[in-house]
C-alpha positions in Angstrom: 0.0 0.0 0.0 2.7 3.1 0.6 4.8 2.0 -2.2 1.6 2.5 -4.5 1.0 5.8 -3.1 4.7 6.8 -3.6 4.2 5.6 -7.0 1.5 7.8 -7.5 2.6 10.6 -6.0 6.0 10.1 -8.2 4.2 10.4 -11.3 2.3 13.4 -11.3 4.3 16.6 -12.8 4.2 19.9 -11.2 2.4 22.4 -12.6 2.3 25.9 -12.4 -1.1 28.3 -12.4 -2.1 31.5 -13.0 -4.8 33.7 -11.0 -6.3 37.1 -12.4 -4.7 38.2 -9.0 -1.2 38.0 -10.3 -0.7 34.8 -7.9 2.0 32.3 -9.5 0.9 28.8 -8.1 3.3 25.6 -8.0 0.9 22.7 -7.5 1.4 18.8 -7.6 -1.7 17.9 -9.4 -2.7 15.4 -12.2 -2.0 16.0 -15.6 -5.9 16.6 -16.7 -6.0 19.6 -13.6 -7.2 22.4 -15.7 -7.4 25.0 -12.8 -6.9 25.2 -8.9 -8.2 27.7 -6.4 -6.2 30.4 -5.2 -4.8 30.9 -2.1 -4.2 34.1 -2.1 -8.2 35.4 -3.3 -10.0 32.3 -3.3 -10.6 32.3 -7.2 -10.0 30.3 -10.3 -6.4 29.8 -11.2 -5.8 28.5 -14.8 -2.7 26.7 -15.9 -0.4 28.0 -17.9 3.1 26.9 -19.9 5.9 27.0 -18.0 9.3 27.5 -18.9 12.0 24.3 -18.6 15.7 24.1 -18.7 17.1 21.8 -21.6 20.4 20.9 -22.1 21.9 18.5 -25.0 24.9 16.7 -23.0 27.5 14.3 -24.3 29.0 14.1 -27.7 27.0 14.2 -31.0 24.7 16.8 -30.1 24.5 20.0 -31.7 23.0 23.2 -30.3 21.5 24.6 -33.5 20.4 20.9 -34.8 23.4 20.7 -37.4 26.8 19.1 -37.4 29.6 22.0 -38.0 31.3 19.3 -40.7 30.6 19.8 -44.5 29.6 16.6 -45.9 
């Protein structure tokens, strides 16, 4: 039973919301959470995009997508 719900818990993203307040809100929720409540003025909080870090490491990977050799 608590490795389930550690499994569960592992495999929901965090998402991030936005209130008409101007409240940014990090929550743990399911992936088909549309919106949350605020907890800052008790309204409707709607998720938005978030920004993510990316980074291409190890050899054979090009930042721009294309190999600096002419073929």
């Amino acid at each position: 039973m608590f490795c389930l719900y550690i499994q569960e818990i592992t495999s929901m993203p965090v998402y991030e919301f936005e209130c008409d307040c101007g409240e940014i809100i990090e929550e743990l929720v399911r992936m088909d959470t549309k919106s949350i409540i605020c907890s800052k003025c008790s309204k409707t909080a709607r998720k938005i995009m978030s920004q993510c870090s990316f980074e291409l490491k190890g050899g054979g990977w090009y930042s721009d997508g294309y190999s600096s050799s002419k073929k």
